[in-house]
Structure formats: structure tokens, C-alpha cells
VMD Tcl script that builds the backbone (N, CA, C; Angstrom):
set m [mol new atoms 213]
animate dup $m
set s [atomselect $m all]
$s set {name element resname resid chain x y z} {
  {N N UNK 1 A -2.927 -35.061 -0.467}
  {CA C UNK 1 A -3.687 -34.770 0.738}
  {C C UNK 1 A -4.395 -33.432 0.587}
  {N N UNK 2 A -3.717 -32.637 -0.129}
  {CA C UNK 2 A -4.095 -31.396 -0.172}
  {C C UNK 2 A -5.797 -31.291 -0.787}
  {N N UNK 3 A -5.389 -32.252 -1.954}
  {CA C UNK 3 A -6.555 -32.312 -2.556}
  {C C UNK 3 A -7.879 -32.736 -1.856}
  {N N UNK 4 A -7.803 -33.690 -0.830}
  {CA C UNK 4 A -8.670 -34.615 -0.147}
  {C C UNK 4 A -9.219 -33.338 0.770}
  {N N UNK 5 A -8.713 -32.236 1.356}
  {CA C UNK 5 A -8.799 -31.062 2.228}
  {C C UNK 5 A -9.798 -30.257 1.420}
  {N N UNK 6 A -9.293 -29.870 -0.181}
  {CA C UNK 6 A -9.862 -29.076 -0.489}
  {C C UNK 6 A -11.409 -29.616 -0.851}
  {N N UNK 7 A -12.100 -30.896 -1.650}
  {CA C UNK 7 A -13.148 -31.578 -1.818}
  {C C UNK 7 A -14.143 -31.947 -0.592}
  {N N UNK 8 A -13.022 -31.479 0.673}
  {CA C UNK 8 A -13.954 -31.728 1.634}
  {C C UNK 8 A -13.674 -33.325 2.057}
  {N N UNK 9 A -13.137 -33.931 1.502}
  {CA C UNK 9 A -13.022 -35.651 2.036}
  {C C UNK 9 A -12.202 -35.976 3.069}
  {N N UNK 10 A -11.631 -35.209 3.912}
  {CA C UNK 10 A -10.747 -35.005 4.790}
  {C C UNK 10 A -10.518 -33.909 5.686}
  {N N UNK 11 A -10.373 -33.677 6.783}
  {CA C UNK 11 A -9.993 -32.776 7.499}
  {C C UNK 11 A -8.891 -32.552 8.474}
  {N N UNK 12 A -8.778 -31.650 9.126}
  {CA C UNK 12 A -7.506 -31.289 9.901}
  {C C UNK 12 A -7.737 -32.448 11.391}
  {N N UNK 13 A -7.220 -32.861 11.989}
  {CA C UNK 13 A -7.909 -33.004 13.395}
  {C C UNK 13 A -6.264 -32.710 14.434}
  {N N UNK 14 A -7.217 -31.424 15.477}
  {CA C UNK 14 A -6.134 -31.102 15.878}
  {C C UNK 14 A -5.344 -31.587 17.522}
  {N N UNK 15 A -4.655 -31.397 17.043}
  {CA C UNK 15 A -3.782 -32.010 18.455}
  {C C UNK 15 A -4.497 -32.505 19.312}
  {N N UNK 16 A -5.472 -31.622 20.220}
  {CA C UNK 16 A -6.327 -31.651 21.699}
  {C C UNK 16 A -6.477 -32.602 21.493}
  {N N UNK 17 A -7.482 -32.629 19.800}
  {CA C UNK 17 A -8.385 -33.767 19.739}
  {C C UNK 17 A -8.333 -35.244 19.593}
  {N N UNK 18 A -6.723 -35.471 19.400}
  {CA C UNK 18 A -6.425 -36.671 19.081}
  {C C UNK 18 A -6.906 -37.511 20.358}
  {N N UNK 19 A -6.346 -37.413 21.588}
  {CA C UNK 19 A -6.397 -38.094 22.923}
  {C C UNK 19 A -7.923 -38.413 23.025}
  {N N UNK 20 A -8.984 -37.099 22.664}
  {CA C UNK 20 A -9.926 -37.562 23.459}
  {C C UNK 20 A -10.995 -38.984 23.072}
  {N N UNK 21 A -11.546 -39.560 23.675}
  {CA C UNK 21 A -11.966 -40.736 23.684}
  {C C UNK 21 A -13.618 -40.276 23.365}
  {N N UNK 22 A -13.571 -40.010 22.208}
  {CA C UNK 22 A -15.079 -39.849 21.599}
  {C C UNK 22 A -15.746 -41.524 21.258}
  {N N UNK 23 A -16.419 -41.626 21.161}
  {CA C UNK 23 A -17.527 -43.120 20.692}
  {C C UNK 23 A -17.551 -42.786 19.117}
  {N N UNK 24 A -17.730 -43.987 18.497}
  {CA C UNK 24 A -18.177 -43.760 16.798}
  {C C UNK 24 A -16.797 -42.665 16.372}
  {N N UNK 25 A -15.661 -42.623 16.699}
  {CA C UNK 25 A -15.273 -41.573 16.159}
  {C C UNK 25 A -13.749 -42.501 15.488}
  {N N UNK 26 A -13.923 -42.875 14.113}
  {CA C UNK 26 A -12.764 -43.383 13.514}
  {C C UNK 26 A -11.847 -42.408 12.873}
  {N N UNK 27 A -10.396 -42.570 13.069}
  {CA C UNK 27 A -9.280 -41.971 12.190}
  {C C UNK 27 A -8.928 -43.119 11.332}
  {N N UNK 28 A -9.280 -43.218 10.196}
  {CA C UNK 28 A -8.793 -44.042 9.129}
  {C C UNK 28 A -7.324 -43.244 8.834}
  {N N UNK 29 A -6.227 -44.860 9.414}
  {CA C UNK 29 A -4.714 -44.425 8.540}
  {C C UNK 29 A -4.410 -44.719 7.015}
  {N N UNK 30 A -3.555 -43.837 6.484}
  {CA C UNK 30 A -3.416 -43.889 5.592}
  {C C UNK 30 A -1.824 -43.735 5.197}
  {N N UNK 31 A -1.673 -44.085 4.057}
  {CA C UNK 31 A -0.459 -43.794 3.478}
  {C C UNK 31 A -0.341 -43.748 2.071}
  {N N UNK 32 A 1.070 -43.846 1.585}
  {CA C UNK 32 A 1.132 -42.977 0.112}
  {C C UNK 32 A 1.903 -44.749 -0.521}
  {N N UNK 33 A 1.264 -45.019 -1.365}
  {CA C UNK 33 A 2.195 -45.989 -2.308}
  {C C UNK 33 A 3.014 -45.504 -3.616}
  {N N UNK 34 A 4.293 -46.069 -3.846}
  {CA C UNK 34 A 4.571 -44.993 -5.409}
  {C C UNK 34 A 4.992 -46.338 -5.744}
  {N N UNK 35 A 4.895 -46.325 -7.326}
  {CA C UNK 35 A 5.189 -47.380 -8.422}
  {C C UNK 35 A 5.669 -46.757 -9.013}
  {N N UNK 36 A 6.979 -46.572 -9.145}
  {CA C UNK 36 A 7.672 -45.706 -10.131}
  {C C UNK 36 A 7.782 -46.606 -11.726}
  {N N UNK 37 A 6.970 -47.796 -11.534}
  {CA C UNK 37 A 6.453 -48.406 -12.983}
  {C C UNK 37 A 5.780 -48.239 -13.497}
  {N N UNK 38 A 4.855 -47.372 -13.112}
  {CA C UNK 38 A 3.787 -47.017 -13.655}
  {C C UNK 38 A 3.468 -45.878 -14.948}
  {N N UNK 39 A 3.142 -46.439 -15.927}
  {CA C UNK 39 A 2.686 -45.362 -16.789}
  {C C UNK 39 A 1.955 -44.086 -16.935}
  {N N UNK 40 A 0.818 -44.547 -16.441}
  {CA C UNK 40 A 0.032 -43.465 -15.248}
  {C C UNK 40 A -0.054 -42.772 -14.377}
  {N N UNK 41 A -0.808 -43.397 -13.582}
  {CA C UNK 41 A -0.246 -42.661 -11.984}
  {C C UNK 41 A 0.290 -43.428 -10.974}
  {N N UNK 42 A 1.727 -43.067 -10.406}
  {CA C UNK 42 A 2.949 -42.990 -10.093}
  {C C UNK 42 A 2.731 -42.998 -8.470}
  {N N UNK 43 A 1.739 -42.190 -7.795}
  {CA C UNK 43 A 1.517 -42.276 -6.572}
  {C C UNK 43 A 0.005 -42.310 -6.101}
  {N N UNK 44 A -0.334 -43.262 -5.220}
  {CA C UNK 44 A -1.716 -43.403 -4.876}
  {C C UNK 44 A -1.798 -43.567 -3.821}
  {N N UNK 45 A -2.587 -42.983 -2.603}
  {CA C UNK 45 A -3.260 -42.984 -1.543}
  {C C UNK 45 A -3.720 -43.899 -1.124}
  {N N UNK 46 A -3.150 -44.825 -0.023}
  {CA C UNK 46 A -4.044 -46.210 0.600}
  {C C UNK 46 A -4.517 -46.086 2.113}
  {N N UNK 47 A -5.741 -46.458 1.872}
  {CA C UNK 47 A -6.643 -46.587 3.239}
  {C C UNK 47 A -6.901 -47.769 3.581}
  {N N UNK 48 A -6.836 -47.657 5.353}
  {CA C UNK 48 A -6.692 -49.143 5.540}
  {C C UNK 48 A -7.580 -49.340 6.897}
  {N N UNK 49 A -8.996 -49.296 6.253}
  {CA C UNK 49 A -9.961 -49.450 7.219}
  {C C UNK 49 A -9.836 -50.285 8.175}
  {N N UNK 50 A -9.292 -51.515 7.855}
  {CA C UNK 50 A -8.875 -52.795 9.162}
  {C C UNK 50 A -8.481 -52.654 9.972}
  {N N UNK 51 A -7.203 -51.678 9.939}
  {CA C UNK 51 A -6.660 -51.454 10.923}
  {C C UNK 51 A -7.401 -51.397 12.476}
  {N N UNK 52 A -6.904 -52.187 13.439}
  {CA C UNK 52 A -7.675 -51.881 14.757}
  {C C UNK 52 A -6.703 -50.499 15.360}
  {N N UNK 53 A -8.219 -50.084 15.796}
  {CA C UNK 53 A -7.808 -48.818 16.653}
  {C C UNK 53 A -7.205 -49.811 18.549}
  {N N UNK 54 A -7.003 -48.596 19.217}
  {CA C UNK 54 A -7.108 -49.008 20.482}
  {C C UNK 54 A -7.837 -49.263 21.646}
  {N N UNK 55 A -9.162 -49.457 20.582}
  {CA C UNK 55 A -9.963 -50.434 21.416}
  {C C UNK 55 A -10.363 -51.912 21.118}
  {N N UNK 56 A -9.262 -52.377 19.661}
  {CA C UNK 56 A -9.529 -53.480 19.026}
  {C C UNK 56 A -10.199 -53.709 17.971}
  {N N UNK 57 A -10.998 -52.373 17.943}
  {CA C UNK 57 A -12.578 -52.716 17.091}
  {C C UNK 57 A -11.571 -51.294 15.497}
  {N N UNK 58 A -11.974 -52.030 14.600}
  {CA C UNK 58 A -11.272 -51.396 12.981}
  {C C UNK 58 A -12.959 -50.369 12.335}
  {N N UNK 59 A -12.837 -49.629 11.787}
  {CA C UNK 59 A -13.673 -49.213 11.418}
  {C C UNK 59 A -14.629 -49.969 10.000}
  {N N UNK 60 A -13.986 -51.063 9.755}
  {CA C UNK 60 A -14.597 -52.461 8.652}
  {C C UNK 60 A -15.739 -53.080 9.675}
  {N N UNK 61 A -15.058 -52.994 10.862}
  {CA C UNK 61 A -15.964 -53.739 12.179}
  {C C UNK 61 A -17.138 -53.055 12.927}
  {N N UNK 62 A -16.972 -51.823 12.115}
  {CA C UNK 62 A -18.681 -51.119 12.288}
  {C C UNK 62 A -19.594 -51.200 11.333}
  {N N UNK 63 A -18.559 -51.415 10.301}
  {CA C UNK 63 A -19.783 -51.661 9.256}
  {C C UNK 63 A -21.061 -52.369 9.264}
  {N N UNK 64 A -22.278 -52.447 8.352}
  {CA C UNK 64 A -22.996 -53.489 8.353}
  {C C UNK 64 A -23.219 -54.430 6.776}
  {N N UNK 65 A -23.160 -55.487 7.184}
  {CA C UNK 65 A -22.756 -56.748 6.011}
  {C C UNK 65 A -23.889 -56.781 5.507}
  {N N UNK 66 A -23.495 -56.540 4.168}
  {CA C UNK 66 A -24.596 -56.607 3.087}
  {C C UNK 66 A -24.828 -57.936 2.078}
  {N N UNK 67 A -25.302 -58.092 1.252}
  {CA C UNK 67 A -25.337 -59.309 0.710}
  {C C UNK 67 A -23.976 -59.467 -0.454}
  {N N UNK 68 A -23.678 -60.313 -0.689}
  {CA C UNK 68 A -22.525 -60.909 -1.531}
  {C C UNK 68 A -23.078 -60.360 -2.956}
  {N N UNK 69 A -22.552 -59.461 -3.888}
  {CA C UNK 69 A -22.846 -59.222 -4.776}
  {C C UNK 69 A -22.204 -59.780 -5.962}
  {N N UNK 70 A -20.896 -60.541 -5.781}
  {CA C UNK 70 A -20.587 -61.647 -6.903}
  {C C UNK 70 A -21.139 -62.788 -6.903}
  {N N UNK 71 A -21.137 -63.645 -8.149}
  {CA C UNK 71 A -21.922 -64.594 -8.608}
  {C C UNK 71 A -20.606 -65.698 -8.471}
}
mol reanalyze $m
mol bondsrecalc $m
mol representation Tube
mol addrep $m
């Protein structure tokens, strides 16, 4: 996480701000997966855009659908 703070890909959001009911304003949850099978890397960061917020609507569900790029 630390890292995601320092690159700028993430930020703090503080307390006040959680409650308030902004428009367009997604918190993508996240969490930590570990594979302690792994040769590599051992722990990775998952985002889970689907998730519905509490108004129903997921931040996948703002997106806009582009064309199918597999054949």
C-alpha cells in the first residue's frame, strides 16, 4: 500500500470523508492475496471493481463498453 501512496495511485481518504455522499465518487475495495507457492511474488494486491457500492451501481457499471478485442 505504501507503495501505491508513494506513485501517487492511491490516497488517504479521511474519516469526514467517508460518509459524505459525493456523485462519481468510487472507493475501489481491495485486498491482499498471498500464495505462499509461489516462486515469485508471494503477495499481490486485488481490486475488485464489481463490487456494488451502496447505491447498487459498481464502478465496472460506469464504465463505457468498448468493442470486443478478442478474435
Amino acid at each position: 500500500m505504501r507503495e501505491y501512496l508513494e506513485l501517487g495511485h492511491a490516497e488517504p481518504v479521511p474519516i469526514s470523508d467517508v460518509d459524505k455522499h459525493v456523485s462519481e465518487v468510487f472507493y475501489l475495495p481491495m485486498h491482499i492475496v498471498y500464495k505462499s507457492s509461489s516462486t515469485t511474488i508471494k503477495v499481490r494486491a486485488v481490486f475488485d471493481a464489481s463490487a456494488k457500492s451502496s447505491t447498487g451501481i459498481s464502478f465496472n457499471d460506469t464504465l463505457l463498453v468498448g468493442p470486443t478485442v478478442d478474435s
